[in-house]
N, CA, C and O atoms as a GROMACS GRO file, in nm:
protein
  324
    1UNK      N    1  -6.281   0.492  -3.753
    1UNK     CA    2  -6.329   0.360  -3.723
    1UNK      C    3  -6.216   0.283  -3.653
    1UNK      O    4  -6.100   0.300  -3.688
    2UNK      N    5  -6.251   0.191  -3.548
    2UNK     CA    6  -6.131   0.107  -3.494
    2UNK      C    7  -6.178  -0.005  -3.463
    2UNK      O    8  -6.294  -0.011  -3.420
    3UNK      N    9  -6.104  -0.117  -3.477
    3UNK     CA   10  -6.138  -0.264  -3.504
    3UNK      C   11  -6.135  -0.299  -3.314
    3UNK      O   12  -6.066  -0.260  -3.220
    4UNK      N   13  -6.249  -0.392  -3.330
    4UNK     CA   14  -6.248  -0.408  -3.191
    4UNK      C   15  -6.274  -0.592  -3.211
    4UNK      O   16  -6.260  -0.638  -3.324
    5UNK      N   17  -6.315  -0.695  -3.084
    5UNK     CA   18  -6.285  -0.772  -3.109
    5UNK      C   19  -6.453  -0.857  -3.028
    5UNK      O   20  -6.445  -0.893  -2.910
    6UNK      N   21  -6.512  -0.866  -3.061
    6UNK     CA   22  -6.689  -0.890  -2.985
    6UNK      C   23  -6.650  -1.044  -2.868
    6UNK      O   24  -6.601  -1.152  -2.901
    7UNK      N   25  -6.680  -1.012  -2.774
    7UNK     CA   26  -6.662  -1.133  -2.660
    7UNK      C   27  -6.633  -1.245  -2.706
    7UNK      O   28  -6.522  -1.292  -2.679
    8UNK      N   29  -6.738  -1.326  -2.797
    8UNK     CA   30  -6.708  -1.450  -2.859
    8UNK      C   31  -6.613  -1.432  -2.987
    8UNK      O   32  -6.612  -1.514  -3.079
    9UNK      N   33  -6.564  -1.360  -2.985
    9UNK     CA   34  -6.439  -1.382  -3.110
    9UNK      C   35  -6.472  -1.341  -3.292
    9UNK      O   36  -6.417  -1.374  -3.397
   10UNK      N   37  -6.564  -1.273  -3.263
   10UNK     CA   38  -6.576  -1.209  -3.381
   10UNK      C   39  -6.520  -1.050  -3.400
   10UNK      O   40  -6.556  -0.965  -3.318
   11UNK      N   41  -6.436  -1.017  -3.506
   11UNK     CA   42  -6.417  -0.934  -3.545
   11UNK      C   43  -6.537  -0.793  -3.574
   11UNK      O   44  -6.650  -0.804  -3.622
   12UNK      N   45  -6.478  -0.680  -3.532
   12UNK     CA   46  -6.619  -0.597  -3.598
   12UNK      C   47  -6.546  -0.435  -3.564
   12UNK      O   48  -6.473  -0.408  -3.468
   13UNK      N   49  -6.589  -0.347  -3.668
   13UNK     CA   50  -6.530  -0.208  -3.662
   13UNK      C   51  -6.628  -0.057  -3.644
   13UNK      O   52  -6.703   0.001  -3.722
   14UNK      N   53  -6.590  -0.033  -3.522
   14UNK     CA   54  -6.676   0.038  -3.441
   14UNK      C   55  -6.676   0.192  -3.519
   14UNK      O   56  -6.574   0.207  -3.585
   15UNK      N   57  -6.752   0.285  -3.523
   15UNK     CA   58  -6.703   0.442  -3.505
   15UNK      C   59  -6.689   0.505  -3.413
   15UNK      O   60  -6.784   0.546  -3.346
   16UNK      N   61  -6.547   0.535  -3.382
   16UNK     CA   62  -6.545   0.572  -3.249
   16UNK      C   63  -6.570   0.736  -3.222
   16UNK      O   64  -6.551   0.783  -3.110
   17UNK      N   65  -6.609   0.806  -3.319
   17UNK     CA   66  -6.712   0.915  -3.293
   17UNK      C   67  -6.838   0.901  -3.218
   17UNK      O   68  -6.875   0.984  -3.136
   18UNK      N   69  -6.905   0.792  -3.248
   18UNK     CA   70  -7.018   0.765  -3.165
   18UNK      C   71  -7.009   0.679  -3.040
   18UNK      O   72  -7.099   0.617  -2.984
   19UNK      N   73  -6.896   0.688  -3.013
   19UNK     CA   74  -6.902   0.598  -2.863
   19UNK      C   75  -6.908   0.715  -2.736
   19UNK      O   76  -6.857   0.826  -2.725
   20UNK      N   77  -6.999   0.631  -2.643
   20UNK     CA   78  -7.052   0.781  -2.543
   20UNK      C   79  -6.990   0.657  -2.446
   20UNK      O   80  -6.885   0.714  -2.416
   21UNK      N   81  -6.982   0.540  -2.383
   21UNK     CA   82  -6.864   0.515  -2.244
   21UNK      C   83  -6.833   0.376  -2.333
   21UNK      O   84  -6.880   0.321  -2.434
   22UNK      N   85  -6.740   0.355  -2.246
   22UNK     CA   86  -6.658   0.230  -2.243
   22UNK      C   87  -6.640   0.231  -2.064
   22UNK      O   88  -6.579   0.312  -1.994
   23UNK      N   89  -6.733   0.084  -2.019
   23UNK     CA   90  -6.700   0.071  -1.910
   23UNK      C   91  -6.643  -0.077  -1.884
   23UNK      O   92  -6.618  -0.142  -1.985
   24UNK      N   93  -6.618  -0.145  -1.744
   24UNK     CA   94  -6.586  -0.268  -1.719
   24UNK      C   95  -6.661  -0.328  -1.609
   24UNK      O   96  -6.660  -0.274  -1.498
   25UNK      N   97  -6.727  -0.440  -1.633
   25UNK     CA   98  -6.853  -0.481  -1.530
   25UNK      C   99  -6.848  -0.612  -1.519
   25UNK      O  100  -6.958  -0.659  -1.493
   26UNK      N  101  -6.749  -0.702  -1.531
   26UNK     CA  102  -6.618  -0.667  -1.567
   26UNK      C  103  -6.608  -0.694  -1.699
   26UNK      O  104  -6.494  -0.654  -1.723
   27UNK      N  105  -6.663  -0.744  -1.826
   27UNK     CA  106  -6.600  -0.736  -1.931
   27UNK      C  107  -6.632  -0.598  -1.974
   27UNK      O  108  -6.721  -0.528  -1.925
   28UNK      N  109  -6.556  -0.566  -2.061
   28UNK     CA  110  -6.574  -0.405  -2.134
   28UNK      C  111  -6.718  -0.407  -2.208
   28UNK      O  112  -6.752  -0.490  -2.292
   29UNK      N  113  -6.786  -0.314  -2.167
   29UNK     CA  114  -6.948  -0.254  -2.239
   29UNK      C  115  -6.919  -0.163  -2.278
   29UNK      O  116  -6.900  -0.071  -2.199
   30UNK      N  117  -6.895  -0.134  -2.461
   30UNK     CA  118  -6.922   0.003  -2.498
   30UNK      C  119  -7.090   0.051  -2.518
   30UNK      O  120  -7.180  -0.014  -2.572
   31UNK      N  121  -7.094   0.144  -2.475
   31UNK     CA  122  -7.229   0.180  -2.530
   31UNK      C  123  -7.180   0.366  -2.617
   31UNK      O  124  -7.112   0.468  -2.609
   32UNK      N  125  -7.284   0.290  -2.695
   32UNK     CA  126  -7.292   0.404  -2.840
   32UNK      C  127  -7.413   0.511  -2.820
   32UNK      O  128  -7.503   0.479  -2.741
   33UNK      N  129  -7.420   0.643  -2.891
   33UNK     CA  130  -7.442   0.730  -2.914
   33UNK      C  131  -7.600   0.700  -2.908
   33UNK      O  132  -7.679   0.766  -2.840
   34UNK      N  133  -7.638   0.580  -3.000
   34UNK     CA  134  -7.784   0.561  -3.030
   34UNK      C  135  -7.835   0.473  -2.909
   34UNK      O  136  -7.954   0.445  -2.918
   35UNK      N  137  -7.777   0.429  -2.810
   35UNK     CA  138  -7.811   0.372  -2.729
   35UNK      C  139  -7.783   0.198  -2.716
   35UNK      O  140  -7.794   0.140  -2.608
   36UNK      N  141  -7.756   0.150  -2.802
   36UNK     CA  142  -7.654   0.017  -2.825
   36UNK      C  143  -7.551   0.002  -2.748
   36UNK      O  144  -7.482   0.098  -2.713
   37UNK      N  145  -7.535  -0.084  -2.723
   37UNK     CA  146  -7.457  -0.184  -2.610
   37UNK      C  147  -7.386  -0.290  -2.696
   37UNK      O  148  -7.428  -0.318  -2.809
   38UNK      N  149  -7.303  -0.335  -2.653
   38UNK     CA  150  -7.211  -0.424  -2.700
   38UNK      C  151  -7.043  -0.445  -2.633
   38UNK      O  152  -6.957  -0.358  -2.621
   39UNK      N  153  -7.036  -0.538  -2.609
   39UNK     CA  154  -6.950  -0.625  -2.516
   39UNK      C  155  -6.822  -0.677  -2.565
   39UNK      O  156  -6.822  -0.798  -2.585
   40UNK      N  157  -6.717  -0.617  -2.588
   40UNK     CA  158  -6.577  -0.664  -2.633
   40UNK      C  159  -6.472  -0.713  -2.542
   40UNK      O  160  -6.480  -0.693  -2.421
   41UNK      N  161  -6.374  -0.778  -2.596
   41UNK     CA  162  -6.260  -0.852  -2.543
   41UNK      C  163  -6.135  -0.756  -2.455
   41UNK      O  164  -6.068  -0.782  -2.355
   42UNK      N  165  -6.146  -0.594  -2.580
   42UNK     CA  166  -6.052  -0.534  -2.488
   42UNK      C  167  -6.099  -0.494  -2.406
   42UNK      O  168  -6.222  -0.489  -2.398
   43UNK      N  169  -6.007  -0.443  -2.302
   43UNK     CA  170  -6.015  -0.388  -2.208
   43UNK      C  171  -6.035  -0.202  -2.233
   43UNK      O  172  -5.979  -0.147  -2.328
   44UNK      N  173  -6.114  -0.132  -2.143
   44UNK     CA  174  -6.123  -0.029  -2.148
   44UNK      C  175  -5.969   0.114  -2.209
   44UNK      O  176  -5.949   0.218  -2.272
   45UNK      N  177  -5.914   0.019  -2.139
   45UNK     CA  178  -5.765   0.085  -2.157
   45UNK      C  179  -5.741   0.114  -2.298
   45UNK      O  180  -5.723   0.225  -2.347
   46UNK      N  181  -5.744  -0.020  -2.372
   46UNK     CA  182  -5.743  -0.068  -2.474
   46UNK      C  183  -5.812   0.003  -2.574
   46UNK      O  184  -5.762   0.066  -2.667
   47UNK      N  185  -5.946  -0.015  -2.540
   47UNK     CA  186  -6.050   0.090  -2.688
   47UNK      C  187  -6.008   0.241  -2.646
   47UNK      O  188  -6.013   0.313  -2.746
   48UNK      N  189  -5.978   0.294  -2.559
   48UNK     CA  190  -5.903   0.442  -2.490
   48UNK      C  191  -5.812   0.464  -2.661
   48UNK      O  192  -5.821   0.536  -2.760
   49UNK      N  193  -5.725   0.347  -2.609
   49UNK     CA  194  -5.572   0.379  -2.717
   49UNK      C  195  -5.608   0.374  -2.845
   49UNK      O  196  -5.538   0.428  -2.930
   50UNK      N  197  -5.736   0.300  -2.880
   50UNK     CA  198  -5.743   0.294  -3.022
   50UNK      C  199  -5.842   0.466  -3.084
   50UNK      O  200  -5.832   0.539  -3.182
   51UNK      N  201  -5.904   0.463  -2.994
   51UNK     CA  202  -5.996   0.546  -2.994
   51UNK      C  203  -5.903   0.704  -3.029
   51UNK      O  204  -5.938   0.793  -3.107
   52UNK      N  205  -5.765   0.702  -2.934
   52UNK     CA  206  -5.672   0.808  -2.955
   52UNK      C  207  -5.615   0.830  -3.093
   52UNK      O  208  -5.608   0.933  -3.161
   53UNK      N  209  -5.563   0.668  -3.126
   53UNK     CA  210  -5.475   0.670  -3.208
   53UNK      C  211  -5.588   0.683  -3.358
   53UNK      O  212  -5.558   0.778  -3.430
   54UNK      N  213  -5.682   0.616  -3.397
   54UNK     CA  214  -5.808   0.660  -3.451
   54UNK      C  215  -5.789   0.841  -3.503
   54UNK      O  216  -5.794   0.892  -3.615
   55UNK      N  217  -5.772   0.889  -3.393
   55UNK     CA  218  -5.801   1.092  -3.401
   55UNK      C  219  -5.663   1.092  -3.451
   55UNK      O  220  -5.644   1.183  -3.532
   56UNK      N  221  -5.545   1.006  -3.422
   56UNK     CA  222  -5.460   1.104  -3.444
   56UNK      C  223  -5.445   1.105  -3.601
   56UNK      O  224  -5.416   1.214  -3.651
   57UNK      N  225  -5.459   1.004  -3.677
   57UNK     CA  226  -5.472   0.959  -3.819
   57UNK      C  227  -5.597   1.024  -3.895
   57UNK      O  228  -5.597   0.989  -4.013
   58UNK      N  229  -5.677   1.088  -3.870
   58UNK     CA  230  -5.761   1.147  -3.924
   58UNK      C  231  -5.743   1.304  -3.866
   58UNK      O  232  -5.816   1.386  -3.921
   59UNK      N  233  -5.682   1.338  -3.795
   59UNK     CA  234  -5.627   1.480  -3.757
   59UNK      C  235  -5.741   1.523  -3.686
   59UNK      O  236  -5.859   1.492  -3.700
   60UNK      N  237  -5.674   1.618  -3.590
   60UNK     CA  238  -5.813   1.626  -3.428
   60UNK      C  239  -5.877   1.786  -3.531
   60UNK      O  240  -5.969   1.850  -3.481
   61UNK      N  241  -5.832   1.822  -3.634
   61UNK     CA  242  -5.951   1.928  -3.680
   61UNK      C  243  -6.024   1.876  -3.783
   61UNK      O  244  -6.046   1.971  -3.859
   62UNK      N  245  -6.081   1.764  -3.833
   62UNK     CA  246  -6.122   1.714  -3.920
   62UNK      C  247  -6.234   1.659  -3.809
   62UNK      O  248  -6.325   1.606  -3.872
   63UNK      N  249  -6.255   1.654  -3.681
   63UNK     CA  250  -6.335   1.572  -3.594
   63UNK      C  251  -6.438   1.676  -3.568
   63UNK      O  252  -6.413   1.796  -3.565
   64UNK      N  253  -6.541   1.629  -3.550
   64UNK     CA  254  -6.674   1.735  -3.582
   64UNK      C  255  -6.778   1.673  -3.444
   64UNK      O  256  -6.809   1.554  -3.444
   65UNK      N  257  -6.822   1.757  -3.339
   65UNK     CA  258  -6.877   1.706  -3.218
   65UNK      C  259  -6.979   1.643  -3.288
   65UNK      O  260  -7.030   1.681  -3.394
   66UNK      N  261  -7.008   1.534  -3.217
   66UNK     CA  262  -7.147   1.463  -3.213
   66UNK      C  263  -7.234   1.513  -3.170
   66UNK      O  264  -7.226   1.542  -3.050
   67UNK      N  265  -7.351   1.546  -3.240
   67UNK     CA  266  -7.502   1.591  -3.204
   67UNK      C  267  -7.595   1.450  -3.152
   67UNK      O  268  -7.660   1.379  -3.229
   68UNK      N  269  -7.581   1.426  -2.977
   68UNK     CA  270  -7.693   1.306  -3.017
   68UNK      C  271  -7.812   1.308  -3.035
   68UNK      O  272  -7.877   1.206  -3.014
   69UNK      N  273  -7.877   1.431  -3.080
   69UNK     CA  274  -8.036   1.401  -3.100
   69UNK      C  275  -8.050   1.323  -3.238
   69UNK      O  276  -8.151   1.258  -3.264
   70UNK      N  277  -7.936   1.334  -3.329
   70UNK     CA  278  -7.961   1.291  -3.451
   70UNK      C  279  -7.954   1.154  -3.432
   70UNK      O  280  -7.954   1.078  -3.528
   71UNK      N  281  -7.945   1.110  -3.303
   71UNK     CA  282  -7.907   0.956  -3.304
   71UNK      C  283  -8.022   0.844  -3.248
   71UNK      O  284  -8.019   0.802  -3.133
   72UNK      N  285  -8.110   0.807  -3.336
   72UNK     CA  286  -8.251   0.743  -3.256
   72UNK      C  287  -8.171   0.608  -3.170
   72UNK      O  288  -8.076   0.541  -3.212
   73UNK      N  289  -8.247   0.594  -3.036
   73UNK     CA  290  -8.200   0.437  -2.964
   73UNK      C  291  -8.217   0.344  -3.086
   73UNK      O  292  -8.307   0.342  -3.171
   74UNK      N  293  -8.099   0.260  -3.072
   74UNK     CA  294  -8.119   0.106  -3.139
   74UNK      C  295  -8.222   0.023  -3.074
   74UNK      O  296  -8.236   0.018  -2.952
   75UNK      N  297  -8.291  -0.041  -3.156
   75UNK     CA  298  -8.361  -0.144  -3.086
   75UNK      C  299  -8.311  -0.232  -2.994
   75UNK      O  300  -8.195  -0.269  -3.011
   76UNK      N  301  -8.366  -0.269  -2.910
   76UNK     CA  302  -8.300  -0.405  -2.810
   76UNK      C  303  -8.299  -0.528  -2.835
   76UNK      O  304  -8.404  -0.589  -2.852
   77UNK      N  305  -8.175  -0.590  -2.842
   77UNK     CA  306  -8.131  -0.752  -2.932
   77UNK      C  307  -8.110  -0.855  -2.819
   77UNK      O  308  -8.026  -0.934  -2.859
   78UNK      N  309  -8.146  -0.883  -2.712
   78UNK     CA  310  -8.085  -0.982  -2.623
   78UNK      C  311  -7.998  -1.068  -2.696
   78UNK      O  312  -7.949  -1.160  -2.631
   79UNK      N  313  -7.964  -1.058  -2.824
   79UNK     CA  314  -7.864  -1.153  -2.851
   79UNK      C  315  -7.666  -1.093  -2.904
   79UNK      O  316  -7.560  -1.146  -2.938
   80UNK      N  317  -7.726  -0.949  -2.877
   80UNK     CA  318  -7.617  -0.871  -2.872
   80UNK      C  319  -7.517  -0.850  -2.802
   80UNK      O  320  -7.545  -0.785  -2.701
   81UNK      N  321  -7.372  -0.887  -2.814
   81UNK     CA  322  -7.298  -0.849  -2.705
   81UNK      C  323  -7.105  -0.850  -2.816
   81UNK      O  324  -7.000  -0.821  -2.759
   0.00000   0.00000   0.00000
């Protein structure tokens, strides 16, 4: 899990097993495994390093690939970001 920081300034802690991109459009859009979207403060660079440092503390053979069929789309929130 790695703490990320939501556009308007709320705190919130992602799993970064299920993150499928982190892009910049220009603020950073992660989108997740189930199809969720959500919009943070860092920069791409940024969730990269946490996302690394994340594996290195839980050890890279303890990390188990993601299957996404097990992952149904999230519903759509227009108030999500």
């Amino acid at each position: 899990m790695i703490h990320l920081t939501r556009l308007r300034n709320g705190d919130m802690i992602v799993n970064a097993d299920i993150i499928e991109t982190v892009e910049a459009t220009p603020d950073t859009v992660i989108t997740l495994l189930t199809g969720k979207k959500m919009m943070v403060q860092e920069s791409p660079e940024e969730v990269l390093e946490r996302v690394i440092e994340y594996r290195h503390k839980v050890g890279a053979n303890l990390i188990r690939p993601i299957d996404p069929k097990f992952y149904a789309p999230a519903p759509h929130n227009d108030n999500d970001e």
